[in-house]
Structure formats: structure tokens, C-alpha cells
C-alpha positions as CSV (number, residue, x, y, z in Angstrom):
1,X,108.4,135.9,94.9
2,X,110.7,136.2,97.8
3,X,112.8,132.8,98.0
4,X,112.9,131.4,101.7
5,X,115.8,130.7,104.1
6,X,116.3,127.7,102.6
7,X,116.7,129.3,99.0
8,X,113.6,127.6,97.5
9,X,110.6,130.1,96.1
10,X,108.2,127.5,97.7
11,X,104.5,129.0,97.7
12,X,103.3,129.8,101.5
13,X,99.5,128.4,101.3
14,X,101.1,125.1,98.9
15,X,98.6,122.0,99.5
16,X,102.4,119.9,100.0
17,X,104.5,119.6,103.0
18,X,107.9,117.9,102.6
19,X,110.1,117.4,105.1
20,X,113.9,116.1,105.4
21,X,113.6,113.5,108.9
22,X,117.2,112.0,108.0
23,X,120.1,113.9,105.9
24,X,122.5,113.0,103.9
25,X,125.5,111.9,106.2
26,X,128.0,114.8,106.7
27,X,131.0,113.0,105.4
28,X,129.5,113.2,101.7
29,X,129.2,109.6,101.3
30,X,125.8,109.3,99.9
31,X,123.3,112.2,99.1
32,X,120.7,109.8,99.9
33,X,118.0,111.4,102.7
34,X,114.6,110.0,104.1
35,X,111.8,112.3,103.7
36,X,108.4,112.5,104.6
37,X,106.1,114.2,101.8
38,X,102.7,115.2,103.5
39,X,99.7,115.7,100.7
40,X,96.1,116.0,100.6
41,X,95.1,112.2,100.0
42,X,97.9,111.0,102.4
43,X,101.8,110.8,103.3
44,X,104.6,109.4,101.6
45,X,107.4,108.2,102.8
46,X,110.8,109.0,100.7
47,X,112.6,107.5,98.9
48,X,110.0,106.2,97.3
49,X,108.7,104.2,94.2
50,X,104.8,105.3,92.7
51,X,103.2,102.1,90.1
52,X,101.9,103.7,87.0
53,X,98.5,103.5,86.4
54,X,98.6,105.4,82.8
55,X,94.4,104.3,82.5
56,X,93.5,105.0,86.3
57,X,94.2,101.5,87.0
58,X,97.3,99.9,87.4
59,X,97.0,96.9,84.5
60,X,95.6,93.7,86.7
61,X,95.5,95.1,89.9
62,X,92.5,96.4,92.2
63,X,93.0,99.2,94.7
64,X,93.0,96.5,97.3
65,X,96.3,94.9,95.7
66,X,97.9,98.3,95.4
67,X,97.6,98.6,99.3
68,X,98.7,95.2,99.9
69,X,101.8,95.8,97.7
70,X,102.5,98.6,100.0
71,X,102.3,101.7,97.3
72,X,101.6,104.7,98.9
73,X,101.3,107.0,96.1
74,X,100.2,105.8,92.4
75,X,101.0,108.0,88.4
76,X,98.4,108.2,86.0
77,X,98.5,109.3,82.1
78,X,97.1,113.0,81.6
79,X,97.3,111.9,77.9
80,X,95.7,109.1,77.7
81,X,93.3,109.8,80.3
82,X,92.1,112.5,78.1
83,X,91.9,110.8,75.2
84,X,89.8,108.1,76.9
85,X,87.1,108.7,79.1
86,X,87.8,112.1,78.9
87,X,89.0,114.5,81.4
88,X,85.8,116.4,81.9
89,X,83.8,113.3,82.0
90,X,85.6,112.1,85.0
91,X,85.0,115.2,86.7
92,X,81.7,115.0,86.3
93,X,82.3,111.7,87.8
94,X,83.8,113.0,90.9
95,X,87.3,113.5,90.1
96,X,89.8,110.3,89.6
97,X,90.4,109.1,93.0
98,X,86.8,108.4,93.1
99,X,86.4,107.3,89.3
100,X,89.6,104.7,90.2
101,X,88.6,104.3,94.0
102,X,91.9,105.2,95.4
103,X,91.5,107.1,98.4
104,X,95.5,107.8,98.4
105,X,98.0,110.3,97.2
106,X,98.4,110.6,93.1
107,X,100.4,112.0,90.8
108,X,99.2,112.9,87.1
109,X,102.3,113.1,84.7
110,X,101.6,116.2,82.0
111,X,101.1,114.3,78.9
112,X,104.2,115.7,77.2
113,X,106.3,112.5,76.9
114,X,103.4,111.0,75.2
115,X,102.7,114.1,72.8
116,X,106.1,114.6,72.0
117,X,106.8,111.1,71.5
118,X,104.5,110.2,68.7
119,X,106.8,110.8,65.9
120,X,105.2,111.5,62.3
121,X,102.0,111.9,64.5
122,X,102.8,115.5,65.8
123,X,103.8,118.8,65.5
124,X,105.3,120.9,68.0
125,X,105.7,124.5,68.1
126,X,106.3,127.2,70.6
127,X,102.4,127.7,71.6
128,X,102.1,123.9,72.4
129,X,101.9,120.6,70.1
130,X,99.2,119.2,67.7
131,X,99.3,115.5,67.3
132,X,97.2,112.5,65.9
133,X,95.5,110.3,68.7
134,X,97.1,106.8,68.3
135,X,93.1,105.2,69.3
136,X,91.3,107.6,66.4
137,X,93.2,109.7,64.0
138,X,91.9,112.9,65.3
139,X,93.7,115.6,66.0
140,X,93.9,117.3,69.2
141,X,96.4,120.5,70.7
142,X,98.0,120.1,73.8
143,X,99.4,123.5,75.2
144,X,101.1,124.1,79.0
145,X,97.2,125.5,79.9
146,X,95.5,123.0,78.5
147,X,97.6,120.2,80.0
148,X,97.3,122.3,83.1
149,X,93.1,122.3,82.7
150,X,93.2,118.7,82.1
151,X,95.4,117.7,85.3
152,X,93.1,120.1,87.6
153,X,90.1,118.7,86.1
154,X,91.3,115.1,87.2
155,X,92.3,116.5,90.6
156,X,95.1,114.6,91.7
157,X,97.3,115.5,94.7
158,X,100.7,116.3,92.3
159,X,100.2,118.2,88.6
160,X,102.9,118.5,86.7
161,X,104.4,121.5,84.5
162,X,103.8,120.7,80.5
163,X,107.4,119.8,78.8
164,X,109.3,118.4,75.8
165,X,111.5,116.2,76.6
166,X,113.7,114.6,74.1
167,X,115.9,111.0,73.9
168,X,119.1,112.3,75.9
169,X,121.5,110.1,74.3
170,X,121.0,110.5,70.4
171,X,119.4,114.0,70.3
172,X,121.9,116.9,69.1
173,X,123.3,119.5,71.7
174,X,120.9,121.8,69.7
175,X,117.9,120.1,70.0
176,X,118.1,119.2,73.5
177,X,119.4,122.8,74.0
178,X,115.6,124.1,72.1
179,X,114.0,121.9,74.0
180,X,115.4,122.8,77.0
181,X,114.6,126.6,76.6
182,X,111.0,125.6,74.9
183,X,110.2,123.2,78.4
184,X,111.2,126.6,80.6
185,X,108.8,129.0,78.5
186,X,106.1,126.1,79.0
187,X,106.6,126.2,82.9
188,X,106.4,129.7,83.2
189,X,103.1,129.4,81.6
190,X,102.4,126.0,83.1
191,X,102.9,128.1,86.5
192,X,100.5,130.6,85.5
193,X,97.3,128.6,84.2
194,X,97.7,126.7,87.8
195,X,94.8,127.9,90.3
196,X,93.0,124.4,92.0
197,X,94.5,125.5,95.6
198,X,94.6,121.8,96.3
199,X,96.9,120.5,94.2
200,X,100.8,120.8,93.3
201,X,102.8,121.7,91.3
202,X,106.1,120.5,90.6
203,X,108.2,121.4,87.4
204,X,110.4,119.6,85.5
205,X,114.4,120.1,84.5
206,X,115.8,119.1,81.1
207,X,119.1,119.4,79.7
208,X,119.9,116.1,78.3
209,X,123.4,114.4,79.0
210,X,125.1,118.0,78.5
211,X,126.7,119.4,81.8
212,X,125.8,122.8,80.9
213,X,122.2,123.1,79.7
214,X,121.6,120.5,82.6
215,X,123.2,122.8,84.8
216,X,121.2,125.9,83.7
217,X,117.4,123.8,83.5
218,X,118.1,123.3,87.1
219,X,118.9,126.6,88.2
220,X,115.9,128.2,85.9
221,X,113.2,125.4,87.9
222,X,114.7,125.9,91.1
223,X,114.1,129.9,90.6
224,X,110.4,129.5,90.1
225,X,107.9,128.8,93.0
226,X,106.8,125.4,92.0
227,X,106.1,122.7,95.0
228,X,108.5,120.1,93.5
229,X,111.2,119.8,91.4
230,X,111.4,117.1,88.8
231,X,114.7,115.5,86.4
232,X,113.3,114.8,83.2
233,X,114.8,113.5,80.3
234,X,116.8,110.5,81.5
235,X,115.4,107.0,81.9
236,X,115.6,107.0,78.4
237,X,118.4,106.3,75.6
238,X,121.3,107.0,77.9
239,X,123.5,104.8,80.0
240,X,123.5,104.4,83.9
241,X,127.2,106.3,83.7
242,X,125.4,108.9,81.5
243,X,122.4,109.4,83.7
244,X,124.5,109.5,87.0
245,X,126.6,112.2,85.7
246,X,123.5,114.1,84.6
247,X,121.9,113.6,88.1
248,X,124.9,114.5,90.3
249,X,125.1,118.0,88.5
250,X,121.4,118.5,89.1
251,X,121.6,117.1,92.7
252,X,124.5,119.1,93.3
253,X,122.8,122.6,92.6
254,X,119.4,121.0,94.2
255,X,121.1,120.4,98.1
256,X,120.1,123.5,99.4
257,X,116.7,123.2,97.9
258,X,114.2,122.3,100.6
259,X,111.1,120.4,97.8
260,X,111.2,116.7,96.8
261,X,113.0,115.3,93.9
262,X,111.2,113.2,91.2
263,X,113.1,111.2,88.7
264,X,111.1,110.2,86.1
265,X,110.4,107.2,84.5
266,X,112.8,104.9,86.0
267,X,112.1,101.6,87.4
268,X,114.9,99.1,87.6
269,X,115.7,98.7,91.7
270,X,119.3,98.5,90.6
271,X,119.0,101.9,88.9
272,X,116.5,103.4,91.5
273,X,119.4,102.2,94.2
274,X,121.9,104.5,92.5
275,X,119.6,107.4,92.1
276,X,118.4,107.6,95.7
277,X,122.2,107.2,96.7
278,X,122.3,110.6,94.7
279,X,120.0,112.1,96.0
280,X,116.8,111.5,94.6
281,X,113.6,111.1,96.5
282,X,110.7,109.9,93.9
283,X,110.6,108.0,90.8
284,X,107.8,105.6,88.7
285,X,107.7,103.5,85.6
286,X,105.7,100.8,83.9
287,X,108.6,98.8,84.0
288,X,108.3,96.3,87.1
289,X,104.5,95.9,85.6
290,X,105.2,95.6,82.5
291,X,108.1,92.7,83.0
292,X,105.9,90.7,84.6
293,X,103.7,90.3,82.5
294,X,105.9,89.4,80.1
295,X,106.8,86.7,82.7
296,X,110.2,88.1,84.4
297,X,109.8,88.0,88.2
298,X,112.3,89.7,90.2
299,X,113.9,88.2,93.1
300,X,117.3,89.1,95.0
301,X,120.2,90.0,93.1
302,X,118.9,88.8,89.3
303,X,115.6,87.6,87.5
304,X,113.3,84.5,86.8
305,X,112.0,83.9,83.3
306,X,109.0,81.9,83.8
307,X,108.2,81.4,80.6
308,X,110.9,78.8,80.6
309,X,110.6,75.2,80.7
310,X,112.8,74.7,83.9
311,X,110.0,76.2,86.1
312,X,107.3,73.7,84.9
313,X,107.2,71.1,87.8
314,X,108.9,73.6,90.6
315,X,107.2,73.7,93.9
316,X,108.7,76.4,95.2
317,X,107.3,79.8,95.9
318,X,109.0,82.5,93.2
319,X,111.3,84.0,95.9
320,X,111.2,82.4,100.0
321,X,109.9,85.0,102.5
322,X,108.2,87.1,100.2
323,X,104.8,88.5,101.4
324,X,103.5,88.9,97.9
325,X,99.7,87.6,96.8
326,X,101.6,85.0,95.1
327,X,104.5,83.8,97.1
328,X,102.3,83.2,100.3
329,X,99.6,80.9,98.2
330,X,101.3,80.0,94.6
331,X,104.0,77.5,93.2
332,X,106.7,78.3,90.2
333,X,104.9,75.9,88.4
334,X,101.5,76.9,89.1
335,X,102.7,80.5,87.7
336,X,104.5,79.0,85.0
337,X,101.0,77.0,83.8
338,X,99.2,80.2,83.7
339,X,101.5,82.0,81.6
340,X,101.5,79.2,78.9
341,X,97.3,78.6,79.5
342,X,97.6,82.8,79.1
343,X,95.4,82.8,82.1
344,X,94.7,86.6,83.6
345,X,95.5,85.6,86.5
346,X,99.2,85.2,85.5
347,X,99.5,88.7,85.0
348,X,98.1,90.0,88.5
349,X,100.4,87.5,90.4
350,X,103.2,88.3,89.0
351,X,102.5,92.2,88.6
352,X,101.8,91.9,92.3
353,X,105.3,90.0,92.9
354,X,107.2,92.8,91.2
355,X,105.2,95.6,92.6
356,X,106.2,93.7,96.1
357,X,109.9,93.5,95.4
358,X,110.1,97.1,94.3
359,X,108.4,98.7,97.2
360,X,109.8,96.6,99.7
361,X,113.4,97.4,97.9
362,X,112.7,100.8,98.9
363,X,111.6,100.2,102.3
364,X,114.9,98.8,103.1
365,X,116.5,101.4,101.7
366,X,115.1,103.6,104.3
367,X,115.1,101.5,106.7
368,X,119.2,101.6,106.7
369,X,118.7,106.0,106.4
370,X,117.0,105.7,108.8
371,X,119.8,103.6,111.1
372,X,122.6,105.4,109.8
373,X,124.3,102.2,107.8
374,X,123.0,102.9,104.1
375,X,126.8,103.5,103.1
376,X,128.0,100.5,105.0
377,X,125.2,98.2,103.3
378,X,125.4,100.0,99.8
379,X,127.1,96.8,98.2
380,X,124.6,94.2,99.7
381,X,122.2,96.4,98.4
382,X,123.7,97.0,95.1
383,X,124.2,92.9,95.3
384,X,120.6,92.2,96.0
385,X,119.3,94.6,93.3
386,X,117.9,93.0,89.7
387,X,118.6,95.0,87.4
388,X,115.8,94.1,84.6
389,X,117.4,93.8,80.9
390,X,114.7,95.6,79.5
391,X,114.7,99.7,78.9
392,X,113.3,101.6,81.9
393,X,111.6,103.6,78.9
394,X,107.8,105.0,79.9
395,X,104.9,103.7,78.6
396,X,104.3,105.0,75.0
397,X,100.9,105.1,73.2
């Protein structure tokens, strides 16, 4: 396919509009942009953070709370969603944004982080991967055009190309560098199973921590007409130096590329902060979900632990000003009671609190794009930005 003025092989009749409404500055001191990604189920504004709902529901939450936290666009789990109901049951069903009711943009993830992840409990090969299901024991094959069937068959707005990613930091140069060469075979064929009209397609670079392979992942996805293009294997094993360097030689060959950028799987806002300042346009994780209901609420520049006992008689809303379900109504100590009754209700206020931090983290992010004083503000932000203390890693089974 003929590659457009603006160097990306983007397909004509793609169901996906993205465009750039503010650009990096001129003077190279952030590569951070504001976008505006237009698909079928709705518009996203970029930078911007999607909640994971691995089983078509974001764990406590109702549609209704996902609006009110502000998310715009939502992931779910190709794996597990076709483990359990069943891909083909829910679209029988009517597809999943009318199985979850969520009438919004979503993105379905292609099951390779959970396949490839499972240890003793798989095989991988070139044709695809067999592996054990973690709810029965049976086995089940997950190949690019199977992983491709089972994302059309859900019908979200964004499919991704099937990949193996591997831990960046403790994997060997040569099994990052067969990975790497495995996950471009798989979205050449990933590209051709594709045919629902209405849905996306982005693909996915590898490449570990290794300047070169990175270098060469990125230049191989860039050279194929998918819709988006995302950086895999990070958010994993690696530090923040380690990721940064990996992202600023994948951002660097990506500039002229006109299609979003989605980092996977990362979640902290201190960490999402540094990515969009290089350039990076999407991201998700379990984390801020997952924190909180372990009890860590985040608030400006650090973390509450309401699980401990200082919290027990405090009156005072988690974090002042906060327009979250549970600031507006809800003491410290009334959150801190549920947690040690292990009331359910714990873990939607607090899920909705972090869900509330993150997005609004975000919007103030594009909020100074969008005036021109991002660089200027880049240490208050960096200031007012938690990082968590737990491993951005993404949900496993």
C-alpha cells in the first residue's frame, strides 16, 4: 500500500480518525501533543488514560460510575473474555458494548500477554500458542486469526494485532530478539484475518530494553497499514530510566507518523506524566483499580494507606476538592470502617477515587497542551503526581 504524505500506510476507508489539535512545541522541549481520536462509539481526547475492564466490567463499578469518573474509552480481556462467557456467546448477545451496557468507545487487548504469560501452562510456537486455562485445565490454541476472530466477534471500536511479549528487563537479547521477529510474523497475519470494516486495528512494537531491536519493531509496525501503533513490552520488569530510553527511540522514529500511540499497561500518573511528555498518547492498567482495593487512595503528590489505624476517627474527605463519588459524600473514617468490616462498598469508593485522580490527572495535562505551559508546569506536575509503590504489571490470570 502506498504510504501517505505524512509517511504512515494508514488504510483510506479506516473506521478511526485521529487527529493532532496541539503539537509538540517547536523548541523540542516535550514531545507531548493533544489529540483528538474520533471512533465509532465516540471521541477521545488524548493524552488519555482507558480503566481496564478485563471481565466487561470494570471490578465495582457500573457504567454510570465510569462516566462520572470521566473515562471516555474502557480495555477489556480478549482472553478472558473468551474463556468466560465465551466470545460467540456474547455475540449472540449483541456484541459487548451491549452485553456490558457501555455505549462508549472500547478497546479489546489481543489476549497475548495473558497466553504468553502463563508459564508451565503453555506452549508457544510459530503457528500461535496452546496453553492450559487457569479457570478449567483445558487446553485451548490461540493463533493471530483466532485472536483476530475472537476480538471481531466482541466488536469493540480498537482490535489489536496478536503478540508475544516478554519481561523486558530479565529476558536475554535472544529471546526478546525471537520474540520480536515471532510478534512481526503474527501482525502480518494479524493484518490479514482482519475484515469487520468497523473496527481498528492497531499493532504492536516490541524490542525490549535493546536500542536496536526496539528501533527495528518500530520501523517494521510503522511500515504496515495498521490504524494505530502500539509500545509493548514495557510496564513490566524494567525501570522508569529503562522504559524512557526505550520510548524516546520509539517516539523518535514515530514523529512523522500521523496514528495514535498506545503504551500498554502502565498506570502510575507519575509514570503516565513521563510517557505523555515523550510523546505518548494512550495507555491503561489495572493498577489505579487494583490499589484501591487494596486500600491505597491516591491524592496529590503521594498516597493514603487506609488500612491504617491513623485514618480511623478522621473526618475529612480522602483528598479536598475532589469531585469523586466518595469525596463529595464520605469521611476517611467512614472508608477506613468499610475496609476493616470488608464491606463492597469500600472497594467502589475507593476504585472510583482513583479512577477520579487518574483521569482528572490527565485532563490537566491537556489542559496546559492546550495553553501552551505544559513545559513551564512539568515540575508541579511531576510534584503532584503519586507514584504508586506497586508494579504497573497488567492483570494476569
Amino acid at each position: 500500500m502506498t504510504a501517505d504524505p505524512d509517511h504512515s500506510p494508514l488504510r483510506r476507508d479506516a473506521p478511526i480518525r485521529f487527529e493532532v489539535d496541539v503539537a509538540p512545541p517547536a523548541d523540542g522541549s516535550t514531545q507531548a501533543r493533544v489529540g483528538r481520536l474520533t471512533l465509532p462509539h465516540g471521541v477521545v481526547e488524548t493524552p488519555q488514560f482507558m480503566p481496564v475492564g478485563t471481565n466487561a466490567t470494570v471490578k465495582a463499578l457500573t457504567p454510570d460510575d465510569l462516566r462520572e469518573v470521566g473515562a471516555s474509552i474502557i480495555l477489556a480481556n480478549t482472553y478472558h473474555l473468551y474463556l468466560r462467557p465465551g466470545h460467540e456467546r456474547i455475540a449472540r448477545l449483541g456484541g459487548l458494548h451491549k452485553f456490558m451496557a457501555w455505549d462508549g468507545p472500547i478497546l479489546t487487548d489481543s489476549g497475548g500477554f495473558q497466553v504468553v504469560s502463563m508459564g508451565e501452562l503453555r506452549k508457544i510456537d510459530d503457528d500461535g500458542v496452546t496453553f492450559q486455562s487457569h479457570l478449567d485445565g483445558s487446553y485451548h490454541r490461540f493463533t493471530p486469526e483466532h485472536s483476530i476472530a475472537v476480538q471481531e466477534a466482541l466488536g469493540a471500536d480498537v482490535a489489536v494485532a496478536f503478540d508475544q511479549p516478554v519481561p523486558p528487563a530479565s529476558s536475554t537479547r535472544e529471546a526478546v530478539a525471537e520474540a520480536t521477529a515471532r510478534t512481526h510474523r503474527w501482525a502480518e497475519r494479524s493484518l490479514a484475518a482482519h475484515t469487520r470494516p468497523d473496527q481498528a486495528l492497531f499493532g504492536i512494537v516490541q524490542g525490549g530494553l535493546d536500542p536496536q531491536l526496539r528501533a527495528e519493531s518500530t520501523s517494521f509496525m510503522t511500515s504496515l497499514p495498521f490504524d494505530g501503533i502500539c509500545i509493548g513490552g514495557l510496564a513490566g520488569d524494567e525501570t522508569a530510566a529503562q522504559r524512557e530510553a526505550a520510548l524516546d527511540v520509539a517516539i523518535g522514529l514515530l514523529r512523522e507518523d500521523a496514528r495514535p500511540r498506545y503504551l500498554m499497561g502502565l498506570g502510575s500518573p507519575a509514570d503516565l506524566l513521563e510517557a505523555v511528555h515523550r510523546g505518548v498518547d494512550l495507555f491503561d492498567s489495572v493498577l489505579p483499580a487494583r490499589v484501591a482495593r487494596n486500600g491505597q487512595l491516591w491524592v496529590p503528590g503521594g498516597r493514603l494507606n487506609m488500612r491504617n489505624a491513623q485514618f480511623v476517627e478522621d473526618p475529612r474527605p480522602v483528598q479536598e476538592g475532589c469531585r469523586c463519588l466518595l469525596c463529595q459524600n464520605f469521611s476517611r473514617a467512614y472508608l477506613a470502617h468499610l475496609f476493616r468490616a470488608e464491606e463492597l462498598l469500600a472497594y467502589r469508593l475507593a476504585t472510583c477515587h482513583n479512577l477520579t485522580f487518574t483521569l482528572d490527572f490527565m485532563a490537566e495535562i491537556r489542559s496546559a497542551l492546550r495553553s501552551g505551559t505544559f513545559s513551564d508546569r512539568l515540575p508541579g506536575l511531576r510534584a503532584s503526581a503519586p507514584l504508586s509503590g506497586v508494579r504497573a504489571l497488567p492483570v494476569q490470570p
